[in-house]
TIVODREN-991820 format. One record per residue (C-alpha): residue in one letter; residue number from 1; x, y, z. Coordinates in nm, 4 decimals, padded with zeros to 6 digits. Layout:
a,NUM,X,Y,Z
...
END
This chain:
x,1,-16.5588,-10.0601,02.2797
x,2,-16.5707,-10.3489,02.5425
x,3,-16.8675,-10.3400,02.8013
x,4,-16.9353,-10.1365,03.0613
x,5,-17.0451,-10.2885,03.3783
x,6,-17.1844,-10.1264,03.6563
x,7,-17.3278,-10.1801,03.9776
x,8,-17.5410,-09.9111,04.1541
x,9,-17.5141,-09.9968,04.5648
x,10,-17.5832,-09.9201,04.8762
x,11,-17.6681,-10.1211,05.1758
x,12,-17.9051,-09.9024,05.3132
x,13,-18.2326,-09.9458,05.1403
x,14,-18.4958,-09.6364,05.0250
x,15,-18.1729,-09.4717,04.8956
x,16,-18.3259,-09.4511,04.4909
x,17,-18.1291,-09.7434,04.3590
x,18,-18.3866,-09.8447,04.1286
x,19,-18.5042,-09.5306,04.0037
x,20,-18.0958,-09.4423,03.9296
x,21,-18.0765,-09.7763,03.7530
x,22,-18.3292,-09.7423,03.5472
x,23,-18.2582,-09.3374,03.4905
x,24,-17.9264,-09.4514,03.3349
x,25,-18.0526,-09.7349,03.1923
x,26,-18.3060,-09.5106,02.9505
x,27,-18.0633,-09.2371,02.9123
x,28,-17.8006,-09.4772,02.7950
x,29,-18.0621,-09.6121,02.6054
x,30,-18.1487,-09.2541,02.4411
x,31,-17.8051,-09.2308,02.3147
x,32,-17.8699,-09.5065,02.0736
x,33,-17.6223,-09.7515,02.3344
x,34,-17.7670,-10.1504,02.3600
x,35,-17.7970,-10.1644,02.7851
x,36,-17.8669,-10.4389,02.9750
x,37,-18.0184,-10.3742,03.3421
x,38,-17.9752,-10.6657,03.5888
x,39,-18.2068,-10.6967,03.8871
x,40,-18.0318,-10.8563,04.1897
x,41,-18.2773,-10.7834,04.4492
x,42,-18.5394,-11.0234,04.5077
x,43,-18.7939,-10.7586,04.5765
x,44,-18.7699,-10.7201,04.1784
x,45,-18.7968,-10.3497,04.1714
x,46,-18.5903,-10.3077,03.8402
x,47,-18.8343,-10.5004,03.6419
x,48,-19.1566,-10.4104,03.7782
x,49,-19.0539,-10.0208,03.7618
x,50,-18.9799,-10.1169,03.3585
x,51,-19.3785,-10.3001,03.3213
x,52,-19.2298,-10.6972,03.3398
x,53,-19.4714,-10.9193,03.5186
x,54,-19.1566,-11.0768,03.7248
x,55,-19.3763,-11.3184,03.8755
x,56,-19.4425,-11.5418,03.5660
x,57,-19.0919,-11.5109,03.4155
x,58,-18.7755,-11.6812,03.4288
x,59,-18.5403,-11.4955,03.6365
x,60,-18.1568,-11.4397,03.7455
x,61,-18.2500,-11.7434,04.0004
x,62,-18.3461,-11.9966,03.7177
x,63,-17.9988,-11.9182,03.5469
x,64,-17.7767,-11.9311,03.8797
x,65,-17.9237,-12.2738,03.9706
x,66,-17.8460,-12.3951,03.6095
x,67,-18.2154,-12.4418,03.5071
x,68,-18.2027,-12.1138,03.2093
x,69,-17.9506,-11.9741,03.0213
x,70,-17.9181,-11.6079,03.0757
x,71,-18.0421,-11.5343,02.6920
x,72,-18.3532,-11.7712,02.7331
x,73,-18.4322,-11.5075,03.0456
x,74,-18.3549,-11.1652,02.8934
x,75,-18.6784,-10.9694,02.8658
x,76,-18.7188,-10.6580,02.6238
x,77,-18.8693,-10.3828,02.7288
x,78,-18.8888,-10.0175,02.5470
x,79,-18.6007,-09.9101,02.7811
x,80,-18.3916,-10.1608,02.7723
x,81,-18.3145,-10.5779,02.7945
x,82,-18.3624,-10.6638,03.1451
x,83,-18.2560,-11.0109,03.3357
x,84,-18.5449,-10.9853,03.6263
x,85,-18.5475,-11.0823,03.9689
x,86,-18.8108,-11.1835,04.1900
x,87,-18.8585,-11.3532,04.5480
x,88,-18.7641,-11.6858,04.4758
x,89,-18.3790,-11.4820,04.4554
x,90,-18.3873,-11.4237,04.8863
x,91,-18.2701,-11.8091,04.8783
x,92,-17.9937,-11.7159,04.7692
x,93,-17.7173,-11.7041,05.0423
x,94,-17.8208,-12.0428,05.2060
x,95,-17.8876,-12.2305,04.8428
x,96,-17.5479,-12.1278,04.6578
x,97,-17.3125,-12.2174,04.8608
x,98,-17.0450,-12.4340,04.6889
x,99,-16.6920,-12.2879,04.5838
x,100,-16.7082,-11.9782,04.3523
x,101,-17.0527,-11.8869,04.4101
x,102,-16.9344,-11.5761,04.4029
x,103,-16.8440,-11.5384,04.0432
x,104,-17.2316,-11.7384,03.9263
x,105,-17.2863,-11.3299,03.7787
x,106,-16.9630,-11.3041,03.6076
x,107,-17.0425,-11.6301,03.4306
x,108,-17.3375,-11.5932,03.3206
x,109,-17.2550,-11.1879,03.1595
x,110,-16.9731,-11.3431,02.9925
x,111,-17.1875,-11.5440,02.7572
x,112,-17.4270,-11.2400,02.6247
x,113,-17.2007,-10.9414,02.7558
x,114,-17.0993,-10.8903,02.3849
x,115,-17.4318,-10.7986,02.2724
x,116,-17.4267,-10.4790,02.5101
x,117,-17.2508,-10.1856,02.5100
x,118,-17.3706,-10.1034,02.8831
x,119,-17.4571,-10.3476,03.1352
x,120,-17.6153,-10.1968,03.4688
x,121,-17.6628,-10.4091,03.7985
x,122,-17.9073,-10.3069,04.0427
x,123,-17.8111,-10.4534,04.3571
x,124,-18.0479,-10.5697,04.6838
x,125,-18.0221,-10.3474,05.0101
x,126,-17.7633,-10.5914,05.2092
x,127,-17.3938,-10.6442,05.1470
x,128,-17.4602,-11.0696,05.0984
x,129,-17.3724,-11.2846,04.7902
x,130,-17.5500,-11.1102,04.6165
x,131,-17.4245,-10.7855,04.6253
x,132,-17.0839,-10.9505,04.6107
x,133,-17.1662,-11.1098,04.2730
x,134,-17.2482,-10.7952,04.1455
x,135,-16.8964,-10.6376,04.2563
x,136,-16.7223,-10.9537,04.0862
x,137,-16.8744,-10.8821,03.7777
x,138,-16.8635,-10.5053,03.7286
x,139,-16.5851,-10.2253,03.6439
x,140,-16.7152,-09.9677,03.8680
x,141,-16.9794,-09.9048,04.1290
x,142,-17.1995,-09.5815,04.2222
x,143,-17.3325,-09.5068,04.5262
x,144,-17.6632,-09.3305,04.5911
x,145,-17.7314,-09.2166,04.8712
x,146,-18.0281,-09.0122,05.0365
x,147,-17.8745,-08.6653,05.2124
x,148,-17.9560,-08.8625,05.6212
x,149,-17.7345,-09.0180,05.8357
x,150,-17.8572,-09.3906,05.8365
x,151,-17.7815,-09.3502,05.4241
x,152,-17.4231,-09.1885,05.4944
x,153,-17.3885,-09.4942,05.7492
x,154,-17.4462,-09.7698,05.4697
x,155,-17.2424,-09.5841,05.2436
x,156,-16.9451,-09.6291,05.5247
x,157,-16.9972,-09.9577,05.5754
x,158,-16.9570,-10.0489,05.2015
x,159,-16.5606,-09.9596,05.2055
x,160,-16.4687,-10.3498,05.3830
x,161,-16.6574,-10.5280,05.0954
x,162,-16.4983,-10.3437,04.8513
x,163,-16.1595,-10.4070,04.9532
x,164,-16.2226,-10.7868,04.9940
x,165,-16.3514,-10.8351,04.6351
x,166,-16.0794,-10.5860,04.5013
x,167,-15.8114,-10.8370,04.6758
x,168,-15.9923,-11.1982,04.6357
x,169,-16.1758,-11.1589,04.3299
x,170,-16.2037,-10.8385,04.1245
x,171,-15.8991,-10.6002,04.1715
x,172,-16.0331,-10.4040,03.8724
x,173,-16.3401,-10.2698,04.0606
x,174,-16.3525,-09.8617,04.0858
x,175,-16.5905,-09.6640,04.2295
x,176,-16.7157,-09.4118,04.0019
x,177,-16.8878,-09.2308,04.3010
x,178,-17.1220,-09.1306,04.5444
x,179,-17.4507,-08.9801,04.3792
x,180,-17.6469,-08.7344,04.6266
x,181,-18.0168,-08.8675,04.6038
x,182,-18.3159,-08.6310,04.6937
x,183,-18.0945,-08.3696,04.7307
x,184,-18.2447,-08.0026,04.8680
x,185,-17.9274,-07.7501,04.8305
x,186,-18.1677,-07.5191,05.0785
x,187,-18.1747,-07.7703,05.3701
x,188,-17.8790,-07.7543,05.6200
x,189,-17.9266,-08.1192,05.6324
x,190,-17.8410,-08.1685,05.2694
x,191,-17.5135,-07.9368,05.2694
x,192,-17.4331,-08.1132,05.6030
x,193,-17.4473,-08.4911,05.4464
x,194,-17.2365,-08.3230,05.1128
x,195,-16.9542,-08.2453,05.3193
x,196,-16.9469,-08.5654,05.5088
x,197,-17.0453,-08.7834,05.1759
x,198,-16.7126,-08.5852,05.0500
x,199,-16.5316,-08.6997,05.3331
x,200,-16.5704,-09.0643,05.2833
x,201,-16.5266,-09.0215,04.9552
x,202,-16.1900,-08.9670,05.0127
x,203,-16.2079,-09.2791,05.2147
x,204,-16.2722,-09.4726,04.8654
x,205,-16.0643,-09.2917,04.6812
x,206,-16.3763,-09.1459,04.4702
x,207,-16.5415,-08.8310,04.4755
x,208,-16.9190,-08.7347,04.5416
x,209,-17.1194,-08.5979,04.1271
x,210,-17.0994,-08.2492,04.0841
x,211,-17.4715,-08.3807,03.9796
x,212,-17.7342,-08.3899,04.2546
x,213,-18.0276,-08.5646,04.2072
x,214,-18.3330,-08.3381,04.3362
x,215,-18.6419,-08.4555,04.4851
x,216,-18.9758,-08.4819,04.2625
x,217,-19.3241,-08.6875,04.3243
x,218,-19.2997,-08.8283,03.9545
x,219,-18.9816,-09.0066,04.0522
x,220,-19.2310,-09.1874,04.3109
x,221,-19.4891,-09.2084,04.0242
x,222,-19.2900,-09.3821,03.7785
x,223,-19.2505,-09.7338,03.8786
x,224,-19.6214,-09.7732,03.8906
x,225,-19.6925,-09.6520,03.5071
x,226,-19.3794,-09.9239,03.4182
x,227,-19.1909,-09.6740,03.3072
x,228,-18.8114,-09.4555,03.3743
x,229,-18.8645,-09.0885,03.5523
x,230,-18.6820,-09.0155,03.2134
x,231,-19.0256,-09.1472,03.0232
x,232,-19.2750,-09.0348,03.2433
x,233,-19.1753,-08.6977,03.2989
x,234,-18.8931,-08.5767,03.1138
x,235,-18.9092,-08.2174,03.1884
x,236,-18.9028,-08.3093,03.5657
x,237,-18.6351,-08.1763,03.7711
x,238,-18.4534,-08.4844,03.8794
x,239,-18.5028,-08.6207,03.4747
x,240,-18.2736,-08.2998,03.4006
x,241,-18.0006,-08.4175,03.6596
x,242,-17.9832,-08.7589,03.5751
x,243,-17.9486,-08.6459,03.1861
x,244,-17.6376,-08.4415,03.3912
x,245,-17.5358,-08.7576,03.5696
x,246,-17.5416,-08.9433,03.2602
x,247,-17.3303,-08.6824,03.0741
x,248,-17.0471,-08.6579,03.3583
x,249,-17.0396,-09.0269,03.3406
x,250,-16.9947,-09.0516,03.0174
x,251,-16.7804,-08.7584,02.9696
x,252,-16.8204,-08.5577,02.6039
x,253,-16.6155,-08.7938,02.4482
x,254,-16.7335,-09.1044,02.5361
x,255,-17.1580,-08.9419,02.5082
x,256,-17.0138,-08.9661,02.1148
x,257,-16.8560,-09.2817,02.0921
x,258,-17.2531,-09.4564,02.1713
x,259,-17.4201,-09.2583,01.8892
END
C-alpha cells in the first residue's frame, strides 16, 4: 500500500488542529500502522503535545535550509515518529524564497516516505508557504473546524489555495472533509454552523464527518502530560469520536489492510 499523506488545515487558529493530528496519529498508530506526524507550525504544538523538547532538536527548518536530512531529524515518540517544528520555522516565507520552494516538503517525504504507511501534516494557522508545502505534498486534506463563524470564515477562505496548488502543483489533492470540532448537537449554534459547514462543503466538492468531535477538558489536558486525548483519557467522549473519525476514514476495509 503506498503512503498516505495528509494535511489537517485551517487558517483560522484555536480550531483543534493539533489535538486532531495527534488523535489520528495514535489511533493510526493503535492499528499497528507506522505514522509519521509532521509539525509545520512554528509554534511547535505537534511535538510538544507528544513530550519532544522542540527547543533542543533539529527541526523541519534545519532540513529545508539543507543543514539535516529529514531521517537525522525524525524523533520517536510512543505515538508515533515525529519531524518537529519550532520558532526558528516563522522565517520561513521571507528566507525560502528561490524557485520551487514550494515543493522543499515534497522533497524531503520522498526520501523516508517509504518507511510509513501514514504520514500526517499538521499545518500553521495562515495560508503562507507553509501551508502550501503541506498541500504539495499530501493526497488529501481535512478541515477542522470549531462550530463559530470566524472558524466557518477560514474554512471559506481555504477554497482559492486549494485550487491554485490543484492547478500549479498538486492536481491530485482531495479534500477528505470538514471535521466539526467541539461540537454540542444541543446548541442552536452548533446545528446552525452544520448546515452552513455542509454548504461549503459542497463548495469543495467534500462533505462535512458524519463524526463530530465533542467538547471535553482532557482534550485541553493532554498536551501538557505529552501525550494524545487517545492516551490520556481513552474513555473520554471526544477519544470515542475520533476512534469514529478514524474508522470512517479508513473505511472497514482499509481499518484491515494496517493490521
Amino acid at each position: 500500500m503506498p503512503t498516505k499523506i495528509t494535511a489537517i488545515t485551517n487558517q483560522k487558529g484555536g480550531v483543534g488542529k493539533t489535538t486532531v493530528c495527534a488523535a489520528l496519529l495514535s489511533c493510526l498508530h493503535q492499528r499497528g500502522a507506522r505514522v509519521l506526524g509532521v509539525d509545520l507550525d512554528p509554534q511547535g504544538s505537534l511535538g510538544f503535545s507528544l513530550g519532544l523538547d522542540i527547543e533542543h532538536c533539529a527541526t523541519v527548518y534545519d532540513i529545508f535550509r539543507g543543514a539535516a536530512q529529514p531521517e537525522e531529524v525524525i524523533r520517536q515518540t510512543d505515538t508515533c515518529d515525529i519531524l518537529p517544528s519550532n520558532i526558528l520555522l516563522s522565517a520561513a516565507e521571507l528566507e525560502f524564497n528561490k524557485p520551487g520552494r514550494e515543493f522543499l516538503l515534497k522533497a524531503a517525504l520522498s526520501k523516508i516516505q517509504d518507511q510509513y504507511d501514514y504520514i500526517v501534516i499538521d499545518t500553521p494557522p495562515a495560508l503562507n508557504i507553509l501551508t502550501v508545502n503541506a498541500y504539495v505534498a499530501s493526497d488529501s486534506l481535512i478541515i477542522p473546524m470549531a462550530p463559530e463563524v470566524l472558524s466557518l470564515l477560514g474554512v471559506s477562505q481555504i477554497k482559492e489555495t486549494i485550487e491554485s496548488v490543484r492547478n500549479y502543483y498538486n492536481s491530485r489533492l482531495q479534500v477528505l472533509g470538514i471535521l466539526l470540532n467541539r461540537f454540542n448537537a444541543r446548541l442552536n449554534l452548533s446545528r446552525e454552523m452544520l448546515e452552513l459547514a455542509q454548504q461549503i462543503a459542497a463548495q469543495l466538492q467534500t462533505k462535512v464527518f458524519q463524526t463530530k468531535i465533542r467538547s471535553s477538558v482532557s482534550a485541553a489536558e493532554a498536551p501538557a502530560h505529552g501525550v494524545s486525548i487517545m492516551d490520556y483519557a481513552p474513555r473520554s467522549k471526544p477519544a470515542m469520536d475520533f476512534e469514529a473519525l478514524c474508522q470512517e476514514i479508513l473505511g472497514e476495509s482499509s481499518a484491515e489492510e494496517v493490521r
